[in-house]
N, CA, C and O atoms as CSV, one atom per row, in Angstrom:
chain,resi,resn,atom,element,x,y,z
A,1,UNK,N,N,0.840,-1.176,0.000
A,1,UNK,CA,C,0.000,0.000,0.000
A,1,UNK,C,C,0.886,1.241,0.000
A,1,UNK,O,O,1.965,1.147,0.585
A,2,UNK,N,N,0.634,2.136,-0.455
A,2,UNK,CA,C,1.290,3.326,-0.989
A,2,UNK,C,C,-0.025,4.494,-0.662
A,2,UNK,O,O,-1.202,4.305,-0.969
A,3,UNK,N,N,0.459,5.573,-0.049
A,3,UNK,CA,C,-0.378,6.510,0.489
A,3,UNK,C,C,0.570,7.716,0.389
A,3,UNK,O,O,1.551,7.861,1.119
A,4,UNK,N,N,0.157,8.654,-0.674
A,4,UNK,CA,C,0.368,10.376,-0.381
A,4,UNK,C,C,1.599,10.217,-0.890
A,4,UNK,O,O,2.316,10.816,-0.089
A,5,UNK,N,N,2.554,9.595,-2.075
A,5,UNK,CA,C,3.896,9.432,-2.715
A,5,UNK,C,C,3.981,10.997,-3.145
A,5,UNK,O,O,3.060,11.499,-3.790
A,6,UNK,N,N,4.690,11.463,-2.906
A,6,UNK,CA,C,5.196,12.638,-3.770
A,6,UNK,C,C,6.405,12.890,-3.982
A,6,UNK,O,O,7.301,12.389,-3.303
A,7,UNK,N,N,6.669,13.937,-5.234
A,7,UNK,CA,C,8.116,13.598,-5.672
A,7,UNK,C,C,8.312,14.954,-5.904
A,7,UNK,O,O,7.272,15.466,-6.318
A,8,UNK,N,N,9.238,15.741,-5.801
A,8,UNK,CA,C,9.788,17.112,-6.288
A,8,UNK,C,C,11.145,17.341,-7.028
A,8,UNK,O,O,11.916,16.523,-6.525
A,9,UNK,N,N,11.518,17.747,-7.566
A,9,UNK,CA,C,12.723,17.907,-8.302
A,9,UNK,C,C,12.831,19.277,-9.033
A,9,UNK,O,O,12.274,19.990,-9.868
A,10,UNK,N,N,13.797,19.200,-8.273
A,10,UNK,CA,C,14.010,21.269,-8.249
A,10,UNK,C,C,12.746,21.825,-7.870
A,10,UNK,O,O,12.146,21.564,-6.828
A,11,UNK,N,N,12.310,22.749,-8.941
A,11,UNK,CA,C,11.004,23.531,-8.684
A,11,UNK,C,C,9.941,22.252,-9.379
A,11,UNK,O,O,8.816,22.371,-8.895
A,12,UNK,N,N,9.989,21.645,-9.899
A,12,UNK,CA,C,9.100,20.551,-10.524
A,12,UNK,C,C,8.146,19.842,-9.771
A,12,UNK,O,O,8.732,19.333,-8.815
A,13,UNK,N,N,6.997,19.586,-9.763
A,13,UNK,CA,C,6.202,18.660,-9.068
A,13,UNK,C,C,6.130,17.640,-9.855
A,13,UNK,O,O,5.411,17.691,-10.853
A,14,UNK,N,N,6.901,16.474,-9.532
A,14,UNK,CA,C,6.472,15.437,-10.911
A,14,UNK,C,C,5.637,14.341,-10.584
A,14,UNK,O,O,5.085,13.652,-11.441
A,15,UNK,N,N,5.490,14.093,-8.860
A,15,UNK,CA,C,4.299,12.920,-8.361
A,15,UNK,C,C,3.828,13.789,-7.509
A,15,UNK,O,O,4.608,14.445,-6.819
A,16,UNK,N,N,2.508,13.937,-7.414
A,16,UNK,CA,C,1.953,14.542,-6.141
A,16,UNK,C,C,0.709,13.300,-6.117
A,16,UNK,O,O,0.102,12.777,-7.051
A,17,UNK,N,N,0.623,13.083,-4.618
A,17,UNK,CA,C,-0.202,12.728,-4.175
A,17,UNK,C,C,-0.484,10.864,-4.551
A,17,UNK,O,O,-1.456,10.162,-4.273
A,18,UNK,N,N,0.027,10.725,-4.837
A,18,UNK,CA,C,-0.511,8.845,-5.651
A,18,UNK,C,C,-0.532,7.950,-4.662
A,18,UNK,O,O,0.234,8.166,-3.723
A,19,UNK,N,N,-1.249,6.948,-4.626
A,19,UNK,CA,C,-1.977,6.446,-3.344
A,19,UNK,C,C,-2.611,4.970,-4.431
A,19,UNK,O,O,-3.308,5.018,-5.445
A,20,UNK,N,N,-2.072,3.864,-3.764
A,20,UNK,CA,C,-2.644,2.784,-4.475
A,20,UNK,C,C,-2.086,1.614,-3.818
A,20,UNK,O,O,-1.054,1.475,-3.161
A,21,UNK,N,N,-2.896,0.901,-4.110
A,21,UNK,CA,C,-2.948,-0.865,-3.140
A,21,UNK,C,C,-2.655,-1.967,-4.665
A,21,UNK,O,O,-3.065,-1.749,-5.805
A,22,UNK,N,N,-1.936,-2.986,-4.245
A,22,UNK,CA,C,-1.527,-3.947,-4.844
A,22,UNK,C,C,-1.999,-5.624,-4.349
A,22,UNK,O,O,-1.292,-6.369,-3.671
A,23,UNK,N,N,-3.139,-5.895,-4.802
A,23,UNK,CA,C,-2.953,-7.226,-3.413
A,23,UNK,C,C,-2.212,-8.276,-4.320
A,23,UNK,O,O,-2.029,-8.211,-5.535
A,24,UNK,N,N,-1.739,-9.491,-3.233
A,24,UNK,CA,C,-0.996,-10.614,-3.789
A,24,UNK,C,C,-1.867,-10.894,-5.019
A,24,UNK,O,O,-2.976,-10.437,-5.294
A,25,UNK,N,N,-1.043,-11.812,-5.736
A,25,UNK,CA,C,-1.315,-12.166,-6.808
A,25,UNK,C,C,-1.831,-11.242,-8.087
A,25,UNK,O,O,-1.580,-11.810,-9.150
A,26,UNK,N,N,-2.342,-10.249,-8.214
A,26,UNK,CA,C,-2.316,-9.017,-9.293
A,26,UNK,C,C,-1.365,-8.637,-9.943
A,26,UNK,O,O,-0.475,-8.017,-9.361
A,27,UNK,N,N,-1.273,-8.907,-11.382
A,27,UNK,CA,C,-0.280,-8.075,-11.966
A,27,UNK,C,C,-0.579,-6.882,-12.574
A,27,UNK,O,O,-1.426,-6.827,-13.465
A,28,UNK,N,N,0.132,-5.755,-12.121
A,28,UNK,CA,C,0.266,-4.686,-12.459
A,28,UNK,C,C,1.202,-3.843,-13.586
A,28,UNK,O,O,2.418,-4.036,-13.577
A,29,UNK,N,N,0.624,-2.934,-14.526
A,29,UNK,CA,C,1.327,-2.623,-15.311
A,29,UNK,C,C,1.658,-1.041,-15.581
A,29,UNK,O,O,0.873,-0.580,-16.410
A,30,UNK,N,N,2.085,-0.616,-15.366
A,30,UNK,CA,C,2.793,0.971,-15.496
A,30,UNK,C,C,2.708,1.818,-16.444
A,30,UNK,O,O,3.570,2.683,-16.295
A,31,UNK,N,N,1.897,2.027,-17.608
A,31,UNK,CA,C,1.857,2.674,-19.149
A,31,UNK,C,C,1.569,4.436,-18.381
A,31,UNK,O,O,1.201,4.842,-17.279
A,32,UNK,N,N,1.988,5.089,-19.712
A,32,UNK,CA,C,1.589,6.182,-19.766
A,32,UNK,C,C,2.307,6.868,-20.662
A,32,UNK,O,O,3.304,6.276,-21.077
A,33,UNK,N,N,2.095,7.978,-21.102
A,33,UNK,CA,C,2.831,8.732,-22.280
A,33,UNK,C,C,4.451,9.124,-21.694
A,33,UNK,O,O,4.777,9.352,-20.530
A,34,UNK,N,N,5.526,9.112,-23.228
A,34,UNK,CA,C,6.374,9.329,-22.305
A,34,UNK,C,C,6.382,10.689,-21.725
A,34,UNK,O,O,5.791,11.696,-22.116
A,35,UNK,N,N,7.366,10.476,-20.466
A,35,UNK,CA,C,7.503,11.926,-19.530
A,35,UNK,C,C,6.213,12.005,-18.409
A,35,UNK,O,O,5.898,13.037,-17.815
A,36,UNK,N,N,5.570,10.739,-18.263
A,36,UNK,CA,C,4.570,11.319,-17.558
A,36,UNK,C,C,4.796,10.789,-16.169
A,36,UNK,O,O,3.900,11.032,-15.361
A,37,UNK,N,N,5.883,10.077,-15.735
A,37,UNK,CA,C,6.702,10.151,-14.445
A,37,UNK,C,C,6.531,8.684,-14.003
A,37,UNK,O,O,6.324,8.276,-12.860
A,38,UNK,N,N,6.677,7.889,-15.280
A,38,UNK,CA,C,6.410,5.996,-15.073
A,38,UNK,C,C,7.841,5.574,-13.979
A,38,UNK,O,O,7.873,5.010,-12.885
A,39,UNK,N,N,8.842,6.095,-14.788
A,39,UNK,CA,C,10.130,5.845,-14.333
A,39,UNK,C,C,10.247,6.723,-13.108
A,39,UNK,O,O,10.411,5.815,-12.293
A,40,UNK,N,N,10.272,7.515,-12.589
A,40,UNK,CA,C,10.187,8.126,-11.652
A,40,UNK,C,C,9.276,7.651,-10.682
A,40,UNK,O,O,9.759,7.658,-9.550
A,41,UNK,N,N,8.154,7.256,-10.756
A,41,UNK,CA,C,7.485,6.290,-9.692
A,41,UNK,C,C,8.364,4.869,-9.160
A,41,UNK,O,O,8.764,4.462,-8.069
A,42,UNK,N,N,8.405,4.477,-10.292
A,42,UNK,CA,C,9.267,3.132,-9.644
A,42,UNK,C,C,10.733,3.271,-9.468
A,42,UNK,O,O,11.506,2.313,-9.452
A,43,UNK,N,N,11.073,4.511,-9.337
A,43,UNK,CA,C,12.582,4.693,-8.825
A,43,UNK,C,C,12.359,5.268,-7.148
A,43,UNK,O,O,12.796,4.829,-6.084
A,44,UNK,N,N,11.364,6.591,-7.516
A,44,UNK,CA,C,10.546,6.599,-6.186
A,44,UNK,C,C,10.504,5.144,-5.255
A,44,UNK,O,O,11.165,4.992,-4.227
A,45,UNK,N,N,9.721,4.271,-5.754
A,45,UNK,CA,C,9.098,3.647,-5.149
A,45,UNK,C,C,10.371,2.206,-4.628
A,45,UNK,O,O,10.164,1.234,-3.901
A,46,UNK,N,N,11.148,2.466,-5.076
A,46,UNK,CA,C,12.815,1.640,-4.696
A,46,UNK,C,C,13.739,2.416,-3.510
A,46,UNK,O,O,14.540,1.723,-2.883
A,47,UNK,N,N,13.628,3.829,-3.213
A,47,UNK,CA,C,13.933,4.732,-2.536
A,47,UNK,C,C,15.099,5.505,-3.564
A,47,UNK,O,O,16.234,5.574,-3.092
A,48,UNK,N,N,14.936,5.933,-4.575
A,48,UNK,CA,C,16.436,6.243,-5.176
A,48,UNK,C,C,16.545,7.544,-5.619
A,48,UNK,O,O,17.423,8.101,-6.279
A,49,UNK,N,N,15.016,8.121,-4.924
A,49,UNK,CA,C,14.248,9.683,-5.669
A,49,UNK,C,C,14.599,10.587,-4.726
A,49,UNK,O,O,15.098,11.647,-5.106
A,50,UNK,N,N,14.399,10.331,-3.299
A,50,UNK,CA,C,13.923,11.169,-2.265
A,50,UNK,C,C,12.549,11.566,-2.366
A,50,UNK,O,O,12.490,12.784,-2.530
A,51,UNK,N,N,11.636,11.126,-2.340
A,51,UNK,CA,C,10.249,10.913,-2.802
A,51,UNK,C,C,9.776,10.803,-1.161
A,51,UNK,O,O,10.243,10.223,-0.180
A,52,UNK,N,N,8.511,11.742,-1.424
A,52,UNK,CA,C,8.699,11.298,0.626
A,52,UNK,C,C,6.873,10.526,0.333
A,52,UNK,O,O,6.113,10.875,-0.571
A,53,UNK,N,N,6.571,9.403,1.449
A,53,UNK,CA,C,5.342,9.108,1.460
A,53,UNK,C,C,5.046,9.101,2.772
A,53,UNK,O,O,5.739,8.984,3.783
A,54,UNK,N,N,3.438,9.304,2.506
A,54,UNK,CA,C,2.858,9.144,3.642
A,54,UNK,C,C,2.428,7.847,4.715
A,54,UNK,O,O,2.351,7.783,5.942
A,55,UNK,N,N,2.215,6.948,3.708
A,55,UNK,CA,C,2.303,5.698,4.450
A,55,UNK,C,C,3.375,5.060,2.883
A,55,UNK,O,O,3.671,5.555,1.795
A,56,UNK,N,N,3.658,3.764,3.571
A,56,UNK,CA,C,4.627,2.639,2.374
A,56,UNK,C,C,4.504,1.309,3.225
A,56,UNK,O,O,5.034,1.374,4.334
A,57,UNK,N,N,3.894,0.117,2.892
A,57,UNK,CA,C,3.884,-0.890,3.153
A,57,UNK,C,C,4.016,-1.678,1.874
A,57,UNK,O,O,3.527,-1.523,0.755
A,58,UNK,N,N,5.163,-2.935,2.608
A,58,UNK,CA,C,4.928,-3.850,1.355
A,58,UNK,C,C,4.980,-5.428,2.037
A,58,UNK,O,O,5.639,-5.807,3.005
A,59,UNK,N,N,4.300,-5.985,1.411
A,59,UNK,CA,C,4.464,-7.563,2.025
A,59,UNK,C,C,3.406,-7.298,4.254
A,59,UNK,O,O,3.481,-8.036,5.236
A,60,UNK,N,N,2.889,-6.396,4.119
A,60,UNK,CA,C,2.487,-5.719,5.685
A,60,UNK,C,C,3.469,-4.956,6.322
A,60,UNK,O,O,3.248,-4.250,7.306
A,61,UNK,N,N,4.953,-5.139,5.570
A,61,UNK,CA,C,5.904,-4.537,6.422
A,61,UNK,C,C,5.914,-2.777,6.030
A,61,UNK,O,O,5.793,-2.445,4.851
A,62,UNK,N,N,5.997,-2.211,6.617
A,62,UNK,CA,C,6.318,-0.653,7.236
A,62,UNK,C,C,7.644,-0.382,6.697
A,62,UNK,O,O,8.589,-0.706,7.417
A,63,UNK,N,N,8.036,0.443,4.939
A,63,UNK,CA,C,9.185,0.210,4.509
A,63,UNK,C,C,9.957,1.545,4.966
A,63,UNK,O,O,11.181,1.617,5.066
A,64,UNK,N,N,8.781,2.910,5.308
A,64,UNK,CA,C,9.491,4.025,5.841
A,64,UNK,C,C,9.991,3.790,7.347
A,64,UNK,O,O,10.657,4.766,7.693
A,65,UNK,N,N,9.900,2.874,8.306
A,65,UNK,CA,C,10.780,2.237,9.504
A,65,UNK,C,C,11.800,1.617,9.463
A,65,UNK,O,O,12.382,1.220,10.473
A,66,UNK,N,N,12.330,1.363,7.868
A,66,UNK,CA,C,13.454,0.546,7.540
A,66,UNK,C,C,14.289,1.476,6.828
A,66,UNK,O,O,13.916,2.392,6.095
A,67,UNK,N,N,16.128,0.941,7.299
A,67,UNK,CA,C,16.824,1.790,6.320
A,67,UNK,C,C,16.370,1.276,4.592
A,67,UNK,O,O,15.776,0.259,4.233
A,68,UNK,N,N,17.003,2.601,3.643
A,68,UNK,CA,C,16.721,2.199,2.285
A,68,UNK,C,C,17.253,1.077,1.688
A,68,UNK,O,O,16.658,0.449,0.813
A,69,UNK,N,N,18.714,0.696,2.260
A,69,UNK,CA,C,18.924,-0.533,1.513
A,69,UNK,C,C,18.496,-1.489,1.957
A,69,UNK,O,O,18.928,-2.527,1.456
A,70,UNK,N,N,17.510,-1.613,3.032
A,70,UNK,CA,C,16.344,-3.115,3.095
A,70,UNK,C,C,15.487,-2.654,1.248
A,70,UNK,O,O,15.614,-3.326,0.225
A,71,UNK,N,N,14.818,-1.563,1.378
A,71,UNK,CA,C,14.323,-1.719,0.575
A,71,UNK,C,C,14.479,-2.219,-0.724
A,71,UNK,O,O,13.508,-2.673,-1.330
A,72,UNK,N,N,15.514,-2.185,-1.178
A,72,UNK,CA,C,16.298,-2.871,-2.726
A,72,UNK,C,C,16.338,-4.485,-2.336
A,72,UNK,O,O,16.513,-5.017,-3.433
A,73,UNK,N,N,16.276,-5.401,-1.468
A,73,UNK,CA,C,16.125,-6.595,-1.451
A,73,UNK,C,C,14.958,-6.583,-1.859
A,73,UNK,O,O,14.853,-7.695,-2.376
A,74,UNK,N,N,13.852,-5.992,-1.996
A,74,UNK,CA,C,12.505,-6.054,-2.175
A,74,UNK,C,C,12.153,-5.837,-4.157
A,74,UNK,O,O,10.985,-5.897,-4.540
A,75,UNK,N,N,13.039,-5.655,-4.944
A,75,UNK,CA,C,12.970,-4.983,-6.124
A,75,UNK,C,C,13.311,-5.311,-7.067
A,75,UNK,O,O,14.371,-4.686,-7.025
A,76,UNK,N,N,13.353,-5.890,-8.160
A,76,UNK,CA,C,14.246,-5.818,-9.027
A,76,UNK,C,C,13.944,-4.787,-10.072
A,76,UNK,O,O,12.885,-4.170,-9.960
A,77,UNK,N,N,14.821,-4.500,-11.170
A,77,UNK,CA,C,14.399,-2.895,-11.869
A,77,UNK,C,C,14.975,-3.474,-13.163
A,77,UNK,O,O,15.986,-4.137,-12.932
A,78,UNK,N,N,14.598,-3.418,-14.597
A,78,UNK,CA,C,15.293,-3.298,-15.555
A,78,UNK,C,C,14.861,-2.608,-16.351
A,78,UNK,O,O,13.911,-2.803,-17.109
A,79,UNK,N,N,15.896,-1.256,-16.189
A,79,UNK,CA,C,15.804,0.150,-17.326
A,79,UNK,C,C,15.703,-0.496,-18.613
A,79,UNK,O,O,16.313,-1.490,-19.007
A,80,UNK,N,N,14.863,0.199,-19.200
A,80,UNK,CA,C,14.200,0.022,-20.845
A,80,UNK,C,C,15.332,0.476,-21.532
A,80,UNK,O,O,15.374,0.067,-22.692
A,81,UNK,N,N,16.340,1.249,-21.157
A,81,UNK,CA,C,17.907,1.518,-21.912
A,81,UNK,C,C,18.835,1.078,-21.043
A,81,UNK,O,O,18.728,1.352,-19.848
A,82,UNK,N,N,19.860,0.347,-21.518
A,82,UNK,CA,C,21.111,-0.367,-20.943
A,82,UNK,C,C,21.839,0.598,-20.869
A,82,UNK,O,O,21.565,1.708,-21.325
A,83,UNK,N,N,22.863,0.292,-20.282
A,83,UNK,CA,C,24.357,1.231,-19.787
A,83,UNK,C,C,25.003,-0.057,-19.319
A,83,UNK,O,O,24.660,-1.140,-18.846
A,84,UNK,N,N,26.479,0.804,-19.802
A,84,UNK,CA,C,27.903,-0.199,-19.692
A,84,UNK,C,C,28.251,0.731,-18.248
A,84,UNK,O,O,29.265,0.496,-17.591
């Protein structure tokens, strides 16, 4: 569960407010035009933004009570462009 995600960068508001539940077994899919902050949610949502939320649970666990690198055991990520 994800409650009140928001994201700022510089003067930019690029997530305000996003709030959404995942239950087991659902697969979920991420579309949107580009630039409209797909990648930025799920970098957010890895801790790698500074993205602050209001609540963050995953699995029941409480991920804003944990340091960030618990959170990356929880993730895997593969950018749509590679780098060496």
């Amino acid at each position: 569960a994800v409650r009140g995600l928001s994201l700022q960068v510089q003067q930019n508001l690029i997530l305000r407010n996003v709030s959404f539940d995942i239950r087991k077994g659902e697969f979920v899919a991420i579309v949107g035009e580009v630039g409209a902050g797909k990648s930025m949610l799920l970098l957010s949502l890895m801790g790698e933004t500074g993205a602050h939320f209001q609540k963050y649970f995953l699995k029941g666990q409480n991920l804003l009570a944990l340091d960030q690198t618990a959170w990356k055991k929880s993730f895997s990520f593969v950018p749509q462009e590679g780098f060496i």
